[in-house]
MARTIDO-475491 format. One line per 8 residues: for each residue y, z, x of N, C-alpha, C. Coordinates in nm, 4 decimals, always signed. Atoms other than C-alpha are relative to their C-alpha. Example, Ala and Ser with C-alpha at 12.3 -4.5 7.8 and 13.67 -1.06 7.14 Angstrom:
! MARTIDO-475491
-0.1190,+0.0000,+0.0890,-0.4500,+0.7800,+1.2300,+0.1200,+0.0000,+0.0900 | -0.1190,-0.0060,-0.0820,-0.1060,+0.7140,+1.3670,+0.1090,+0.0730,-0.0770
***
This chain:
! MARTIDO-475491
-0.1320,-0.0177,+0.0552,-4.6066,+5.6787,-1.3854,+0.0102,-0.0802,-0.1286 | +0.0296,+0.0768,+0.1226,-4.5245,+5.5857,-1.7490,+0.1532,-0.0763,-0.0557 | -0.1160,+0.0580,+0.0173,-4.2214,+5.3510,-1.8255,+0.1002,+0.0940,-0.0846 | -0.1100,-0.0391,+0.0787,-3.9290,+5.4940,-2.0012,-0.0055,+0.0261,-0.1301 | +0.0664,-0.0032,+0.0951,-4.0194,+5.3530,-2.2870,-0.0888,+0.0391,-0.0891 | +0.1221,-0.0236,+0.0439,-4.2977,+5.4733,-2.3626,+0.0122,+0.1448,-0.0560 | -0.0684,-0.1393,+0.0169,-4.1603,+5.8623,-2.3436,+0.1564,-0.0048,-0.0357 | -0.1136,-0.0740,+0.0113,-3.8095,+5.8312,-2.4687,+0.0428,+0.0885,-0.0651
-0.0524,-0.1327,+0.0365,-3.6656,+6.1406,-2.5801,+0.0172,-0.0738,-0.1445 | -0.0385,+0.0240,+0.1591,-3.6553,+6.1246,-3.0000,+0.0934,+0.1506,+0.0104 | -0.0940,-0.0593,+0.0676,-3.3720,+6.2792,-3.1989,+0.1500,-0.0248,+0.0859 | -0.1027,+0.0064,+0.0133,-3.0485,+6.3381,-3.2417,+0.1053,+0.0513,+0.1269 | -0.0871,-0.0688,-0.1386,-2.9584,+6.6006,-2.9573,-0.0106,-0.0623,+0.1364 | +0.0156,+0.0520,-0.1350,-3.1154,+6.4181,-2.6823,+0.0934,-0.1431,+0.0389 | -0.0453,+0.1393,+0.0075,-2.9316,+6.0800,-2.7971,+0.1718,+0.0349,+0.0182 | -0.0923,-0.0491,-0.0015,-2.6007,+6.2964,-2.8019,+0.0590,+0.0247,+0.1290
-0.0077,-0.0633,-0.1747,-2.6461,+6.4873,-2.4496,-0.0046,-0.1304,+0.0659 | +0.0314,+0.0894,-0.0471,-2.7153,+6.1003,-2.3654,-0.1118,+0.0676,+0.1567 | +0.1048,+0.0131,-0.0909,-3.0801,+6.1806,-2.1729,-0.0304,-0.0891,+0.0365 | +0.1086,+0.1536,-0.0613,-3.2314,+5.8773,-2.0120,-0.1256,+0.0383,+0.0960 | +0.1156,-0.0417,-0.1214,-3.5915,+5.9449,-1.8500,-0.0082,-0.0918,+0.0511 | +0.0244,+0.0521,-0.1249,-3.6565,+5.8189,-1.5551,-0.1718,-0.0502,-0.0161 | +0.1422,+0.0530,-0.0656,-4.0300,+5.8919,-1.5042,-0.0710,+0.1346,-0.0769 | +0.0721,-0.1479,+0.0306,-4.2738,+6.1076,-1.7028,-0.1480,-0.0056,-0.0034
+0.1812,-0.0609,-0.0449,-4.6318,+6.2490,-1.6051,-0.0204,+0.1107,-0.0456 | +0.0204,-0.1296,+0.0017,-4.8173,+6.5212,-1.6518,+0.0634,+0.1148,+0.0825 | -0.0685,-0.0633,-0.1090,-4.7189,+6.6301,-1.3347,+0.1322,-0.0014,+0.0835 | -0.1238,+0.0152,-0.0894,-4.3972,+6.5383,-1.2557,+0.1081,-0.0709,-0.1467 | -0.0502,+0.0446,+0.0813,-4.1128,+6.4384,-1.4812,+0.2011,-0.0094,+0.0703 | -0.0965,+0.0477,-0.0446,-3.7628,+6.3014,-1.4134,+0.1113,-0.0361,-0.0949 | -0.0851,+0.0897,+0.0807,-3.4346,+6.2321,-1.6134,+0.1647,+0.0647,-0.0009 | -0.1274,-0.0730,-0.0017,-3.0547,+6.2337,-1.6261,+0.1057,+0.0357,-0.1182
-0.0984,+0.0149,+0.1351,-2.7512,+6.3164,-1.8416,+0.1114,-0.0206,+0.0810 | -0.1976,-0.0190,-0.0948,-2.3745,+6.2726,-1.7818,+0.0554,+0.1276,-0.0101 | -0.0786,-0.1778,-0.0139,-2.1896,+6.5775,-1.6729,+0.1518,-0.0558,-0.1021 | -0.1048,-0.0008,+0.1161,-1.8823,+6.3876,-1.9038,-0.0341,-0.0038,-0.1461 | +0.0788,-0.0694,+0.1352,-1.9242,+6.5410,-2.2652,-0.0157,+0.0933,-0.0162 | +0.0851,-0.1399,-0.0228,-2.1414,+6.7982,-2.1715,+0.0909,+0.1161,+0.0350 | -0.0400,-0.1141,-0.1189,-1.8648,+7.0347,-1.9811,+0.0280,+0.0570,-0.0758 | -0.0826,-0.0996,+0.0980,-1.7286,+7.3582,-2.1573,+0.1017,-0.0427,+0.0863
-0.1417,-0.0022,-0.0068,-1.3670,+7.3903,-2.1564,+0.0444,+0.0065,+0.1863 | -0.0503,-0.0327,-0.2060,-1.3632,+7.5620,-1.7493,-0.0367,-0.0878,+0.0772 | +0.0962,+0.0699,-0.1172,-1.5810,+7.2724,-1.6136,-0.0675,+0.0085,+0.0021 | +0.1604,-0.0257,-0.0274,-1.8964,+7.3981,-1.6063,-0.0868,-0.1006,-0.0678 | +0.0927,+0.0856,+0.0826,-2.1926,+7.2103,-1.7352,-0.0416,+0.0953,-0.0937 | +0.0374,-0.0972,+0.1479,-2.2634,+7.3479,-2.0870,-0.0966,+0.0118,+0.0332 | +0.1206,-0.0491,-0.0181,-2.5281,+7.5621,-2.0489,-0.1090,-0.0691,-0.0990 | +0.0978,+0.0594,+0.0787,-2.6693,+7.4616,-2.3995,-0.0748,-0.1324,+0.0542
+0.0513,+0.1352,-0.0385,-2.6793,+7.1139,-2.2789,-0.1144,-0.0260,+0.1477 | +0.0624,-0.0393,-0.1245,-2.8475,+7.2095,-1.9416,-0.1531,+0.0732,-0.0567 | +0.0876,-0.0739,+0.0717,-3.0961,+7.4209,-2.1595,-0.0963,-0.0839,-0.0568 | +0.0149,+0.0965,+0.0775,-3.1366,+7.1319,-2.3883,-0.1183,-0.1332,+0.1341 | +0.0529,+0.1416,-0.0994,-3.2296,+6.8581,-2.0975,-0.1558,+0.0706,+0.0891 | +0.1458,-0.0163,-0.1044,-3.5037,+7.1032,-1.8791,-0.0925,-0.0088,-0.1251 | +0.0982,+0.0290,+0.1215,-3.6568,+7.1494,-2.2793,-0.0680,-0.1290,-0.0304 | +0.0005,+0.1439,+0.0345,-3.6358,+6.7872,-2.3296,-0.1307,-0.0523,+0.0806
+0.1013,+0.0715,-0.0908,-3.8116,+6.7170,-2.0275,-0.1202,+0.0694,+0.0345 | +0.1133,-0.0943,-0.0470,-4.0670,+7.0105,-1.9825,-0.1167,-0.0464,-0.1299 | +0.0420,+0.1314,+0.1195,-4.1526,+6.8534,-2.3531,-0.0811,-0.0715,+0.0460 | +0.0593,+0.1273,+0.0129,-4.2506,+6.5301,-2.2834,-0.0768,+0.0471,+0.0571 | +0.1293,+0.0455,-0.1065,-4.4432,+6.5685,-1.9555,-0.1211,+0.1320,-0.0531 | +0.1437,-0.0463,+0.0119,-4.6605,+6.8606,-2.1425,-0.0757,-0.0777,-0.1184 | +0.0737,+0.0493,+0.0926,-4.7010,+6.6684,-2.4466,-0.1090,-0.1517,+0.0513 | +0.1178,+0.0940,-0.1332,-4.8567,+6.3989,-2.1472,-0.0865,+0.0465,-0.0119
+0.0715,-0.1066,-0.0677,-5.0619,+6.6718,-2.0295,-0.1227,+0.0203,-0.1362 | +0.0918,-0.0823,+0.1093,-5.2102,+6.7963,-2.3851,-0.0420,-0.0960,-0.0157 | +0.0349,+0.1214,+0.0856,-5.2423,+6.4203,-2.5548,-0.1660,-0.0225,+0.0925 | +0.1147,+0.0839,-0.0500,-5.4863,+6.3628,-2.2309,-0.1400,+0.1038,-0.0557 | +0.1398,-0.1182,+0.0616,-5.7131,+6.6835,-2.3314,+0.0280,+0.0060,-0.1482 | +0.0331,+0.0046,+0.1496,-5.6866,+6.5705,-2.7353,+0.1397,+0.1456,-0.0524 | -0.0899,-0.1462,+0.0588,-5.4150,+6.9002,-2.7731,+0.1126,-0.0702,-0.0434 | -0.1599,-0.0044,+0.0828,-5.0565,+6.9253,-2.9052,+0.0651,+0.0788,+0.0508
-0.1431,-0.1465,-0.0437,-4.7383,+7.1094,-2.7379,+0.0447,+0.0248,-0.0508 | -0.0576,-0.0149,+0.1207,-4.6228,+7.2798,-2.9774,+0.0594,+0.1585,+0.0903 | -0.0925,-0.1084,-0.0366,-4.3510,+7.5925,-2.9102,+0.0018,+0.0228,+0.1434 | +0.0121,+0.0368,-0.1768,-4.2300,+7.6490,-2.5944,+0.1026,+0.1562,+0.0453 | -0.0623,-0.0050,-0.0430,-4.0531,+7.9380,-2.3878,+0.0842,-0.0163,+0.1171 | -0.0375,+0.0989,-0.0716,-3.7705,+7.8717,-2.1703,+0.1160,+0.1320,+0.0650 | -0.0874,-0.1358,-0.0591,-3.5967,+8.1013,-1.9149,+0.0873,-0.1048,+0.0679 | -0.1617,+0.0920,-0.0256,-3.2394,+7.9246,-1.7999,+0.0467,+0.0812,+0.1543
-0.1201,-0.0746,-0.0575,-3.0340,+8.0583,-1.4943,+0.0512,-0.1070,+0.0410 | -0.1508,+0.0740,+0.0118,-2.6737,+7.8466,-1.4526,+0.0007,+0.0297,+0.1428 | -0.0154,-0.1088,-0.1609,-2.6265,+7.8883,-1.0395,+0.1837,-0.0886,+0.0215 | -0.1368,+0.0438,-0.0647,-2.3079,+7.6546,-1.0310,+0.0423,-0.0852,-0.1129 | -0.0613,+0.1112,+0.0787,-2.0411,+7.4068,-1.1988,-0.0300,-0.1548,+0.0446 | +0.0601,+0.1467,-0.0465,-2.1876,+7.0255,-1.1992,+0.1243,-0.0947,+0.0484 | -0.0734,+0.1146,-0.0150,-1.9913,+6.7676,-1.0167,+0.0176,-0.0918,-0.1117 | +0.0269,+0.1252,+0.1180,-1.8859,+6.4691,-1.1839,-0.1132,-0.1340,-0.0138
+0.1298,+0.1290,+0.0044,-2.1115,+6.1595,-1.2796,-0.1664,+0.0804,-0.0808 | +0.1713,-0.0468,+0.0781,-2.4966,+6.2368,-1.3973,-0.0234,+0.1410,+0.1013 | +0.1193,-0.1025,-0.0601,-2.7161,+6.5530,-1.3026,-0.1212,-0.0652,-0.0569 | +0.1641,+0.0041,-0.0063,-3.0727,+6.4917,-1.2484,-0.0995,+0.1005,-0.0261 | +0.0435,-0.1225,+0.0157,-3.2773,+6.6970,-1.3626,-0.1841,-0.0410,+0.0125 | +0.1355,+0.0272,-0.0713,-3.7012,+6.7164,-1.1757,-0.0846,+0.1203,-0.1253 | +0.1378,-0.0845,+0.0152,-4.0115,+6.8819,-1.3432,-0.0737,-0.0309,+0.0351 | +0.1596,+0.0208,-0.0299,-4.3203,+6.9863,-1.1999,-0.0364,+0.0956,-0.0233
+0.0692,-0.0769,+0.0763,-4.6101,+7.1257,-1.3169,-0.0446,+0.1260,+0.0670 | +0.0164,-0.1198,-0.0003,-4.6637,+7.4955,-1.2430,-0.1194,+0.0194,-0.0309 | +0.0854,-0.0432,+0.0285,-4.9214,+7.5038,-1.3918,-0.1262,-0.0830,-0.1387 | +0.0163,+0.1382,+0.0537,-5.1516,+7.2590,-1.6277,-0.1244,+0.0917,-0.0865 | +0.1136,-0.0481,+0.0494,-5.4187,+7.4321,-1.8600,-0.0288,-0.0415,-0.1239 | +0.0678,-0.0019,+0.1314,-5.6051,+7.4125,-2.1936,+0.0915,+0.0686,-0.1118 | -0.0538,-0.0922,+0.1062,-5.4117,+7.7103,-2.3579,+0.1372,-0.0434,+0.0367 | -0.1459,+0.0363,-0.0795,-5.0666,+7.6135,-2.1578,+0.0179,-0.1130,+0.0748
-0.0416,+0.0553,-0.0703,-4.8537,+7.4292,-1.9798,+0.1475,+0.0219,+0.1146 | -0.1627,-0.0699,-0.0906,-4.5616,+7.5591,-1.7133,+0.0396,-0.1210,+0.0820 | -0.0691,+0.0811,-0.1381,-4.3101,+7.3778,-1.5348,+0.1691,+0.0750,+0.0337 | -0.1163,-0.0144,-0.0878,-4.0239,+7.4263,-1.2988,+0.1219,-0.1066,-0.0315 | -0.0698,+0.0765,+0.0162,-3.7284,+7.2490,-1.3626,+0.1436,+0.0262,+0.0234 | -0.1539,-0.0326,-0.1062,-3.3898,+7.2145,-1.1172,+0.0785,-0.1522,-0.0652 | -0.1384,+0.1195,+0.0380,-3.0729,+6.9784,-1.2548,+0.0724,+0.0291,+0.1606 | -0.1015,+0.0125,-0.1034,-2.8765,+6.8912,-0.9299,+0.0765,-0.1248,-0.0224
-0.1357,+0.0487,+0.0184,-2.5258,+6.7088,-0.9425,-0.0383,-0.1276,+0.0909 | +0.0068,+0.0669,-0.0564,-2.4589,+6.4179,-0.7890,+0.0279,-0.0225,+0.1654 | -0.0104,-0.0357,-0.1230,-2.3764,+6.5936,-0.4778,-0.1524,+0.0714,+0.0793 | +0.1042,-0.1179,-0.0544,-2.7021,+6.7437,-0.4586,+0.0078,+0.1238,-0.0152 | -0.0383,-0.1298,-0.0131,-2.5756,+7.0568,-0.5300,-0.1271,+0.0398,-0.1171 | +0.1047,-0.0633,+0.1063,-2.8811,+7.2762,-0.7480,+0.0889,+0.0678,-0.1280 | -0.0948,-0.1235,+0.1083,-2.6421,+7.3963,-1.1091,-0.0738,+0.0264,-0.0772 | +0.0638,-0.0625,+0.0728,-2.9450,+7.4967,-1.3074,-0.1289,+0.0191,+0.0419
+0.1361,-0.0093,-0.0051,-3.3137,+7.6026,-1.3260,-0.0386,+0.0517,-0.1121 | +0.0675,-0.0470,+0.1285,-3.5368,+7.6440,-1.5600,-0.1380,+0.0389,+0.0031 | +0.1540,+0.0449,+0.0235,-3.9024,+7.7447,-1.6362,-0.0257,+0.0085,-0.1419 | +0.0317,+0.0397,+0.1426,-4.0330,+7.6197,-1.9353,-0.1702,-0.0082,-0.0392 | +0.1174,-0.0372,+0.0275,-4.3913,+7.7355,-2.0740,+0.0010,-0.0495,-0.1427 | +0.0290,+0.1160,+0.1412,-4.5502,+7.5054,-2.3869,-0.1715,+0.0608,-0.0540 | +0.0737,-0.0311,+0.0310,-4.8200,+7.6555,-2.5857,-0.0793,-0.1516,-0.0639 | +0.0293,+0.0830,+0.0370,-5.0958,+7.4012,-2.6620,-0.0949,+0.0213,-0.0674
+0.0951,-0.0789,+0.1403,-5.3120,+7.4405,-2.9811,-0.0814,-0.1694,+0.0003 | +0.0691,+0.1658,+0.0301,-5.6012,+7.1094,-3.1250,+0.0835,-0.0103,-0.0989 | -0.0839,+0.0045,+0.1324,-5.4230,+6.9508,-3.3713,-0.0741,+0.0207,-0.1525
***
């Protein structure tokens, strides 16, 4: 496991959505945001921002993944489905690796509320080129 530090989220949007990682690996990756901010107008957890956080984190743990085989994650796609409105306080949001290769990298990635409840998923695929 690699301290916080070491992977924190750069830029502007991630410092906005306030991300904080937890824990990032190749194979596993971890981190939350606050559901206050983030909500559209009805409550819901902004999708963008939900979009934004599995990217964030499917990110790091492939650019883990490539750095150890000399590569680069570079472009990524990212399929979203929204299943509910987030409680209040942080969502958590888990990746794991799907899948770990030379040409790619896939992961799975579920945000659940602080109730546990599952309000997003994601899979997020990272093309990896030599630099």
């Amino acid at each position: 496991m690699s301290s916080t530090n070491d992977h924190a989220p750069a830029g502007e949007l991630a410092a906005k959505l306030g991300i904080a990682v937890i824990e990032i690996t190749a194979q596993q990756a971890s981190a939350t945001m606050p559901v206050a901010g983030n909500r559209q107008p009805h409550g819901a957890l902004n999708g963008g921002a939900a979009s934004a956080l599995a990217e964030t984190l499917a990110s790091l743990a492939g650019s883990v993944h490539a750095a150890g085989l000399g590569l680069m994650a570079v472009g990524q796609t990212v399929s979203v489905v929204h299943h509910r409105a987030a409680g209040s306080g942080l969502v958590t949001a888990t990746a794991r690796a799907l899948h770990l290769g030379r040409r790619s990298a896939t992961y799975q990635v579920e945000l659940v509320d602080q109730t546990g409840h599952l309000t997003s998923s994601a899979q997020v695929t990272l093309a990896l080129i030599e630099p």
